[in-house]
Backbone bond lengths (Angstrom), bond angles and torsions (degrees), N, CA, C in turn:
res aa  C-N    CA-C-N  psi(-1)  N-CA   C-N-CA  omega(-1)  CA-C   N-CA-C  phi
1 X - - - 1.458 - - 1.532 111.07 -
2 X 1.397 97.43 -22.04 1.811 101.25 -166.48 1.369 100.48 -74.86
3 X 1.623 121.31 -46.51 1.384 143.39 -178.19 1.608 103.87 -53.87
4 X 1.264 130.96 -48.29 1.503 138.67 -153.46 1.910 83.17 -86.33
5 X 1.437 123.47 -59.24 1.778 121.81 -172.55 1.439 92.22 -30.61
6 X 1.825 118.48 -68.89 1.277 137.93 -167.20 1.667 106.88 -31.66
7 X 1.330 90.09 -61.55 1.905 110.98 -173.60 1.696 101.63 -54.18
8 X 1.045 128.18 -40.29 1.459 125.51 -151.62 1.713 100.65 -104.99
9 X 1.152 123.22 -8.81 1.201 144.97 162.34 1.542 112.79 -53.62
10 X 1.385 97.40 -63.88 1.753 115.28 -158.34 2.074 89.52 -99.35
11 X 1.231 113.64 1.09 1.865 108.37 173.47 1.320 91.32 -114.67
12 X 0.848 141.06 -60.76 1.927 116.55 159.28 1.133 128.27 -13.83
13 X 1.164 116.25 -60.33 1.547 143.55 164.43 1.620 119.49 -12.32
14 X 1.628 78.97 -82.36 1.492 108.92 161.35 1.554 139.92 -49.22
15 X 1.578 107.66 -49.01 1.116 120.97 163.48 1.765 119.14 -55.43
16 X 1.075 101.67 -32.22 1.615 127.04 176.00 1.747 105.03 -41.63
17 X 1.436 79.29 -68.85 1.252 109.82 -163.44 2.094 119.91 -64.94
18 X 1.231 90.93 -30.88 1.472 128.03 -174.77 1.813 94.23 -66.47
19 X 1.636 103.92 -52.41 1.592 102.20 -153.20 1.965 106.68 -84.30
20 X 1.882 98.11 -12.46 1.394 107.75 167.80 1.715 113.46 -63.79
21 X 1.576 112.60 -54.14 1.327 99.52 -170.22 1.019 120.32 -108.51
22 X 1.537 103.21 4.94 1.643 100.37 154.18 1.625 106.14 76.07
23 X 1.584 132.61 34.60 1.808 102.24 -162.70 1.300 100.76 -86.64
24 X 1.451 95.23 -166.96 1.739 118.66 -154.59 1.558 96.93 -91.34
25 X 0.999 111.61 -1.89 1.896 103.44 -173.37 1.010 108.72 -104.47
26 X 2.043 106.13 130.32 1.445 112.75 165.63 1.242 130.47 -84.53
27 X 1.229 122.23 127.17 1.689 114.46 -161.04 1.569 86.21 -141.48
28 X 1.459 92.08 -164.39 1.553 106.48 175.20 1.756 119.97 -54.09
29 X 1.592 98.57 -51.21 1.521 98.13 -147.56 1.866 83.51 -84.52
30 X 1.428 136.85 -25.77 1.202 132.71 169.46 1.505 104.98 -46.86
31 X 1.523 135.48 -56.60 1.462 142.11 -176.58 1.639 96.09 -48.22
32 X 1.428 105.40 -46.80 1.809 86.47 -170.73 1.222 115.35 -75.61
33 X 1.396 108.21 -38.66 1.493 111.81 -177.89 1.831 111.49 -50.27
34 X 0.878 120.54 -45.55 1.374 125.65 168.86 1.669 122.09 -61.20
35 X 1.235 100.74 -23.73 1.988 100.58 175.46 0.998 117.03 -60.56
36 X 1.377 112.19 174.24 1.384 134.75 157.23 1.174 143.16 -136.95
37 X 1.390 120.49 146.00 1.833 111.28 -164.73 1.596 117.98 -75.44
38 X 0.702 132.60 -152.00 1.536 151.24 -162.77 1.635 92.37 -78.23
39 X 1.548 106.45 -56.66 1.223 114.98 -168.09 1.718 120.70 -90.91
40 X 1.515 88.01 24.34 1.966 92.28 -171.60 1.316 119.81 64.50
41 X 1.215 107.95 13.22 1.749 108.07 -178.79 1.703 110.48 -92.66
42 X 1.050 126.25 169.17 1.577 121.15 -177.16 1.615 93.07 -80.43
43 X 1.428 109.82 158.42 1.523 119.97 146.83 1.563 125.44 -39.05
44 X 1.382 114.69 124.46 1.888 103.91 172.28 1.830 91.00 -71.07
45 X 1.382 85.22 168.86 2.218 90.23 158.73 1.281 114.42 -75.49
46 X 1.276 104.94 -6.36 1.877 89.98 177.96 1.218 84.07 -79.36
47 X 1.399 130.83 -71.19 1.657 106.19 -169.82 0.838 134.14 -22.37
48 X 1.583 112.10 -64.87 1.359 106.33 -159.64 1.915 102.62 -75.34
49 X 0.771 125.81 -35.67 1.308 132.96 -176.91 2.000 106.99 -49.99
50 X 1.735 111.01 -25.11 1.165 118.62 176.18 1.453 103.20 -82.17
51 X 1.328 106.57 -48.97 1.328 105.85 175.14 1.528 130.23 -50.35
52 X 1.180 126.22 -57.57 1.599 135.35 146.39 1.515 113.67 -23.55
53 X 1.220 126.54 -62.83 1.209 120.76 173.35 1.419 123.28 -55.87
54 X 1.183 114.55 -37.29 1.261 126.25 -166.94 1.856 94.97 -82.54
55 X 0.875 141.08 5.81 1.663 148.82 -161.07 1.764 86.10 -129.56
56 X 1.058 119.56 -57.52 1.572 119.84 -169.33 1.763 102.03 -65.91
57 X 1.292 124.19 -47.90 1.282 148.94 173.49 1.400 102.44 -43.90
58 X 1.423 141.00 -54.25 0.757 140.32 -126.36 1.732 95.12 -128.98
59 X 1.214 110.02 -32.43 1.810 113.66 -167.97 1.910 104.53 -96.82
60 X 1.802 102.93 -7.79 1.466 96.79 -159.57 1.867 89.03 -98.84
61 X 1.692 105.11 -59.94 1.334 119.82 -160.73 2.026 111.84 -72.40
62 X 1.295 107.41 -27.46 1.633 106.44 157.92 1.275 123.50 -67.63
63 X 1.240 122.03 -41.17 1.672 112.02 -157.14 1.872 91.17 -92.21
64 X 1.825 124.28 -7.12 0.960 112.73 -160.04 2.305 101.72 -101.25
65 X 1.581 79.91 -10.06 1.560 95.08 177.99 1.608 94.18 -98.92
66 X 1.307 135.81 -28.90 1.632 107.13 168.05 1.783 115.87 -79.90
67 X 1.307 130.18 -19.63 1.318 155.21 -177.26 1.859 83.72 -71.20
68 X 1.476 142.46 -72.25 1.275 141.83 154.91 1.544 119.76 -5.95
69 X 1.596 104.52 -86.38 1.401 110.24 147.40 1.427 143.82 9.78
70 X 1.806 103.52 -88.38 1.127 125.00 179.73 1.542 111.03 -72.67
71 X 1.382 123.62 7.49 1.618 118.18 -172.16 1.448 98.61 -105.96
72 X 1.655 104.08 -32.30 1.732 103.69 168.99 1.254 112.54 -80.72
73 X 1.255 137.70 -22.39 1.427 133.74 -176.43 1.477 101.70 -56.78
74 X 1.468 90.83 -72.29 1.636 110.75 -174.87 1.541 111.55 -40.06
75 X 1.359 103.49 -48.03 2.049 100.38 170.28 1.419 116.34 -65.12
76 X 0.805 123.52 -60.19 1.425 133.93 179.68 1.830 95.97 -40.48
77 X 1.118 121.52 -70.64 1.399 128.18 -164.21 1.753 111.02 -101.98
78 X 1.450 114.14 56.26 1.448 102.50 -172.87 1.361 125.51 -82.01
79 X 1.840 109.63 13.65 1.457 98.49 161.95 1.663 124.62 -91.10
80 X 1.655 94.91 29.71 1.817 96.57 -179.19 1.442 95.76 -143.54
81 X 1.832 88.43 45.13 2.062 70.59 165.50 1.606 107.92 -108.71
82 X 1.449 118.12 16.89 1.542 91.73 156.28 1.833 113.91 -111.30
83 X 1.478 112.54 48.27 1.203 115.65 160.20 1.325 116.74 -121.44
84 X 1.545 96.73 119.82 2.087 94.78 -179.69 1.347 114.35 -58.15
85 X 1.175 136.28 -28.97 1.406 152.33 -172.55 1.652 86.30 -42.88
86 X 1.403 136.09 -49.62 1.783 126.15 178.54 1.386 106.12 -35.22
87 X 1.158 126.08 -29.20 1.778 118.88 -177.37 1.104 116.47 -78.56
88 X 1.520 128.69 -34.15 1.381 136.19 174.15 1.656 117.57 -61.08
89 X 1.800 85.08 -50.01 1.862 93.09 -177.84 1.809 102.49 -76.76
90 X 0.803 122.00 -44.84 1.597 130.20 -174.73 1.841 96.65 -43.67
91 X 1.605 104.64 -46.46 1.619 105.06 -176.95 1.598 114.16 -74.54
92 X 1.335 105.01 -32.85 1.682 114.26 167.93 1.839 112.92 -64.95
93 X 1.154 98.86 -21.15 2.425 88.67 -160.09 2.049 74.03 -104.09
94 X 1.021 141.74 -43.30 1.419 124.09 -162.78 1.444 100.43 -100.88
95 X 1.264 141.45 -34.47 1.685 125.24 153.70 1.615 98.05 92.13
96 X 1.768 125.29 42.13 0.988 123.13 -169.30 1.556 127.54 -37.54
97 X 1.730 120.93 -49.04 0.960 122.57 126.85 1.500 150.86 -91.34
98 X 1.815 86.12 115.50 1.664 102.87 -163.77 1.515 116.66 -46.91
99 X 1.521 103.15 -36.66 1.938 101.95 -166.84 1.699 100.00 -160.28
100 X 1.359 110.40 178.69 1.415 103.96 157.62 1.739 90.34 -160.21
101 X 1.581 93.54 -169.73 1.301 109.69 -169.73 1.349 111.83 -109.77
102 X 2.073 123.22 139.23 1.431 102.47 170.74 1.612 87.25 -150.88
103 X 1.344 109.89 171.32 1.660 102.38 171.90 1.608 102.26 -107.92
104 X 1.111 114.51 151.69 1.684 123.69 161.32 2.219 104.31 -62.24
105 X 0.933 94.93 123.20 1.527 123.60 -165.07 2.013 91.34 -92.91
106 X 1.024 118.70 -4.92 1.619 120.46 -158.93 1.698 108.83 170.50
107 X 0.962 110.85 120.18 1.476 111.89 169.97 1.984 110.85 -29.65
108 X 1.361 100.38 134.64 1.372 114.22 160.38 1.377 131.35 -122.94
109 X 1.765 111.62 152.04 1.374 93.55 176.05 1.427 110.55 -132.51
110 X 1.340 126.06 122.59 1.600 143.33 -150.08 1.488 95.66 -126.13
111 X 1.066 120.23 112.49 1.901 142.37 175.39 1.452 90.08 23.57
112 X 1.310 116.05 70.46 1.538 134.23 146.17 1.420 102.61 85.03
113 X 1.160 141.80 13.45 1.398 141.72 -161.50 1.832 96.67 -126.27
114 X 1.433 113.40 143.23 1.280 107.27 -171.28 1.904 98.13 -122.92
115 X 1.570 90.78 118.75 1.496 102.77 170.36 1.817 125.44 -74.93
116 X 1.213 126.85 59.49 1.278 120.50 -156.07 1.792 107.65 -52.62
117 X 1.481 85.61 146.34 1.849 118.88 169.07 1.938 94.84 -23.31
118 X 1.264 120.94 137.31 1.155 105.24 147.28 1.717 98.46 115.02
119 X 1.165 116.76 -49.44 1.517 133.71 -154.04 1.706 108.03 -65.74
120 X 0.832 136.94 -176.00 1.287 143.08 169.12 1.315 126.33 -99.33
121 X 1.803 155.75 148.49 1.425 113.47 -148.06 1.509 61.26 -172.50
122 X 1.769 104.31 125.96 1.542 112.87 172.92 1.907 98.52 -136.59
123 X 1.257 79.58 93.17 2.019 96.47 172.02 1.411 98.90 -80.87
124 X 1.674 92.59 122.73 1.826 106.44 156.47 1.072 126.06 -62.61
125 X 1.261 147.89 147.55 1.353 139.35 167.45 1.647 107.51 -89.44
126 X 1.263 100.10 -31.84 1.791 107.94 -171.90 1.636 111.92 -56.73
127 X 1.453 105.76 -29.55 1.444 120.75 -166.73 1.427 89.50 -75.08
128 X 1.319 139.82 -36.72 1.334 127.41 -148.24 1.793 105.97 -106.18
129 X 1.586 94.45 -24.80 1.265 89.38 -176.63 1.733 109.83 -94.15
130 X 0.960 102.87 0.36 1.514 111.69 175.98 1.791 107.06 -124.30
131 X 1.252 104.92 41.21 1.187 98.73 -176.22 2.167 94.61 -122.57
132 X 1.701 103.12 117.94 1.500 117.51 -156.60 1.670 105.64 -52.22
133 X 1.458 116.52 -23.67 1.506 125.63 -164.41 2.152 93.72 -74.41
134 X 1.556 118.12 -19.91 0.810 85.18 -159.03 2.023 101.19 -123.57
135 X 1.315 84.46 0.87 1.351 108.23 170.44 2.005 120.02 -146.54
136 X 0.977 95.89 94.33 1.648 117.97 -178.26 1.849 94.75 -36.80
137 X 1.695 105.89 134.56 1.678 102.13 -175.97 1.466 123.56 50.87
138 X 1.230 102.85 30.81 2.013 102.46 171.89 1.440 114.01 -6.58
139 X 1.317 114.67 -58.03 1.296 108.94 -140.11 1.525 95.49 -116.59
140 X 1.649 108.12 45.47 1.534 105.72 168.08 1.825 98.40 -134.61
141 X 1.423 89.04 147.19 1.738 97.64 -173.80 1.772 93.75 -75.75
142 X 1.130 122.87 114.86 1.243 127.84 160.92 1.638 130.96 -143.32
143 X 1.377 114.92 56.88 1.512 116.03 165.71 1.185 121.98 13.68
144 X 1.502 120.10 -58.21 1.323 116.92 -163.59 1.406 122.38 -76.25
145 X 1.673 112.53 5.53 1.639 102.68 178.16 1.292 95.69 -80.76
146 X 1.707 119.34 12.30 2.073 87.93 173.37 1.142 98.22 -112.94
147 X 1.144 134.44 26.25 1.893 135.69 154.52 1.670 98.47 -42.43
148 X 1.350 124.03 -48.03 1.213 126.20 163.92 1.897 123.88 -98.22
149 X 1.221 86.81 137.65 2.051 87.08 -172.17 1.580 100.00 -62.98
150 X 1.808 111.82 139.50 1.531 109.74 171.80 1.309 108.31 -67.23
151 X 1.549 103.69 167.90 1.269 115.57 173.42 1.663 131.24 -41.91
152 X 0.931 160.70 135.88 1.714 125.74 173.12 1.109 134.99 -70.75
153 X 1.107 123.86 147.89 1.329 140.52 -162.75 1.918 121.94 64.01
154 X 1.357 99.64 19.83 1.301 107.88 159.99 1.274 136.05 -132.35
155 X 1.111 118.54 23.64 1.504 149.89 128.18 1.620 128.45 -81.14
156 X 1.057 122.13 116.44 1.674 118.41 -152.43 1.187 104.54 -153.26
157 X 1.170 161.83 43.54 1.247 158.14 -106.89 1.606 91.31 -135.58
158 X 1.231 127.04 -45.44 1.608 128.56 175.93 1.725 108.50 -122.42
159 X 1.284 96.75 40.30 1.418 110.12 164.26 1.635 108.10 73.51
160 X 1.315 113.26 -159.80 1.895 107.44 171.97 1.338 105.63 -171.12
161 X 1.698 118.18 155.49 1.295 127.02 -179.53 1.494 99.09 106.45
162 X 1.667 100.08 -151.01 1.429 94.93 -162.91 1.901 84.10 -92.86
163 X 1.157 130.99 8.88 1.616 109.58 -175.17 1.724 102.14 -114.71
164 X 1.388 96.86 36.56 1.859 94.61 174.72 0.888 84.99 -80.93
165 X 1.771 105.51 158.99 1.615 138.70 158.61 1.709 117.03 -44.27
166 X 2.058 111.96 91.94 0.807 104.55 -173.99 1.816 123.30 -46.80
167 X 1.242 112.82 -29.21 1.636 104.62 -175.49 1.637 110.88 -99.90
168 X 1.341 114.18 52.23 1.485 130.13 179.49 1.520 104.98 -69.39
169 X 1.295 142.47 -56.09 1.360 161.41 126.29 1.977 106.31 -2.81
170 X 1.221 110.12 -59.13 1.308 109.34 -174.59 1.818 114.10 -79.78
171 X 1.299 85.68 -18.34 2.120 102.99 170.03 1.192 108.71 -58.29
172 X 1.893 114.70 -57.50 1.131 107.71 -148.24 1.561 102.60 -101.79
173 X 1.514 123.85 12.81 1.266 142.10 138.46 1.422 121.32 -22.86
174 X 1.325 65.70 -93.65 2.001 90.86 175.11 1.191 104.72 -39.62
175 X 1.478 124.50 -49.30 1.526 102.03 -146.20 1.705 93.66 -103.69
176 X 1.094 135.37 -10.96 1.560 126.19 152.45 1.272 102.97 -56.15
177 X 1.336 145.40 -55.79 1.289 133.22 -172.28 0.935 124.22 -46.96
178 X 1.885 108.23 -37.60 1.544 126.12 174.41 1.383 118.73 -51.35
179 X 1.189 107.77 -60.10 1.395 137.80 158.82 1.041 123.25 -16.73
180 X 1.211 94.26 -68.36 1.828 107.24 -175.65 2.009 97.68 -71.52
181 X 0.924 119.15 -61.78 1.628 115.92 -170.67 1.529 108.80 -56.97
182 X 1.358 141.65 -32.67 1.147 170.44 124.05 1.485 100.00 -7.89
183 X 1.176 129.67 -99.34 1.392 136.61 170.74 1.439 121.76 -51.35
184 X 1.264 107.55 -1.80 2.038 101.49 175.80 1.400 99.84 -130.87
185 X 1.168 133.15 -27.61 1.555 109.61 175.24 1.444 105.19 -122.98
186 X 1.594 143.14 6.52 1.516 121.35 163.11 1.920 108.14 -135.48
187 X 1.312 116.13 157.98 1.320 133.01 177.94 1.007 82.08 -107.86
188 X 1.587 99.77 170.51 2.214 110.17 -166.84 1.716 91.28 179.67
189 X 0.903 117.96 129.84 1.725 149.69 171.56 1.649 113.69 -94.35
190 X 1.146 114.45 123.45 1.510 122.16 165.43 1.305 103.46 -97.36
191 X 1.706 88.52 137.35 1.650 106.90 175.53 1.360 100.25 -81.99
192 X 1.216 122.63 157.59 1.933 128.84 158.95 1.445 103.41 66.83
193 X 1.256 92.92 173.46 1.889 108.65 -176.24 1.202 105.31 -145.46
194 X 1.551 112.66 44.35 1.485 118.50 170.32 1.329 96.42 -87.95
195 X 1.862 112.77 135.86 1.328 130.59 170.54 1.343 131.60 -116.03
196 X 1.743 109.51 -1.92 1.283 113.17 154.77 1.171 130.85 -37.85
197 X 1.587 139.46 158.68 1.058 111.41 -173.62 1.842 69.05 -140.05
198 X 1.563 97.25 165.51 1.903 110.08 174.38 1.385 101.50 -113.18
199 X 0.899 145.34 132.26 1.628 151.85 -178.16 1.576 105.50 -91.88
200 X 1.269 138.43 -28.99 1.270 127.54 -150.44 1.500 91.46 -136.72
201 X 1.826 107.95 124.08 1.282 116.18 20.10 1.267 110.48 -107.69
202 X 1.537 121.71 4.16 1.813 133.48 166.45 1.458 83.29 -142.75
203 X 1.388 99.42 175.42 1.724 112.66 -162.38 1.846 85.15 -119.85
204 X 1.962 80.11 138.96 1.525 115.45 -167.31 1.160 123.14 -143.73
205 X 1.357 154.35 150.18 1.357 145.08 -176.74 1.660 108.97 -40.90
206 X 0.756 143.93 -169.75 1.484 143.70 135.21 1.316 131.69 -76.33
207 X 1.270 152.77 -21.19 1.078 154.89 74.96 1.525 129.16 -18.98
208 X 0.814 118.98 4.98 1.493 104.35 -172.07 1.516 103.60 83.65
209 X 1.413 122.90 -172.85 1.344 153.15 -159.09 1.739 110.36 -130.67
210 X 1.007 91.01 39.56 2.081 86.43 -179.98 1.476 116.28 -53.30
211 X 1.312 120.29 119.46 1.584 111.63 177.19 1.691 116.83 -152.29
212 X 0.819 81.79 141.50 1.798 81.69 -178.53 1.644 115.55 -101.75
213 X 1.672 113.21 126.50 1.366 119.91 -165.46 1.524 99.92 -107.40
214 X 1.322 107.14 174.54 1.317 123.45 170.58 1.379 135.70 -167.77
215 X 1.042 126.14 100.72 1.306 126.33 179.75 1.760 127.53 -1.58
216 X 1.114 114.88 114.76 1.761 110.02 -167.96 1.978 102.71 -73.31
217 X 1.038 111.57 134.62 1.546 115.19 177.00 1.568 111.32 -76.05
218 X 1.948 106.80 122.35 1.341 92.86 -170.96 1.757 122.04 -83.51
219 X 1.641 109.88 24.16 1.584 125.51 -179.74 1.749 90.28 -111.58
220 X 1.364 138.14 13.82 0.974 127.31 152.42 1.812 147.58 -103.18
């Protein structure tokens, strides 16, 4: 909370500063500055200033907890590091995003229990992607069940519909790039054999990931 006061401090700031000179570039905080709410009114700066964070929040600390992930996969299992398929399964066994939020739009009825219209409705992703009916051995790191595409809608890794993670595409960017530089020029050792994992506020070793890298030798 102390960090976010800090954050909304110095995006105030900015916005301030933004609406004095007015420039010619469209970027992010120009798109907000131009919106409108529900009620056609402009954004306050607390909004948008929540909003920004919540984009930085969301594009820095996920792709850097599946990027986490994929460095233990890849150690743990280094006879599959020249299959990209580790990014898919790495996003399926750690479930970067754990859940989200939606309301029931219309009464539902789920194994005899009735979700009424209106209510609030927080689907796990972990349940589905670790759920054995829809992936054979849940709880084994194995790449190769995406030789074939999963079923739909049980693969979810950046959510689905129109409220997936607009920069889902720019995630899995990054972290092929990672990947690729990662797997062709350095070897890397994990410290400890802690397997806890912490879920909140994205899921992470329990300790962290301590490891020591090293440059790959190009006479090797």
């Amino acid at each position: 909370m102390k960090a976010r006061e800090i954050l909304s401090k110095i995006l105030n700031n900015v916005i301030r500063e933004w609406k004095e000179e007015k420039p010619s570039e469209n970027g992010l905080l120009s798109c907000f500055l131009s919106s409108k709410d529900e009620k056609g009114m402009d954004l306050k700066e607390s909004q948008i200033a929540d909003n920004i964070i919540g984009v930085l929040f969301a594009a820095q600390h996920t792709t850097a907890s599946a990027m986490t992930w994929i460095v233990k996969y890849l150690h743990d299992n280094p006879k599959l590091l020249h299959s990209v398929k580790v990014i898919l399964e790495s996003l399926r066994m750690a479930s970067i995003i754990s859940y989200t939020y939606r309301e029931a739009v219309e009464d539902v009825e789920y194994k005899g229990y009735i979700i009424p219209k209106g209510w609030k409705v927080m689907p796990t992703f972990r349940n589905c992607h670790h759920n054995p009916d829809f992936f054979q051995d849940s709880q084994k790191f194995d790449p190769n069940r995406f030789q074939k595409a999963p079923k739909p809608n049980t693969f979810m890794p950046f959510g689905s519909g129109v409220h997936a993670c607009p920069g889902n595409e720019l995630a899995k960017l990054e972290m092929l790039i990672m990947t690729h530089h990662l797997v062709t020029k350095f070897r890397w050792e994990v410290a400890g054999g802690e397997n806890r994992i912490q879920h909140h506020p994205f899921p992470i070793p329990i300790n962290g990931l301590p490891a020591k890298f090293w440059r790959e030798s190009k006479h090797t």
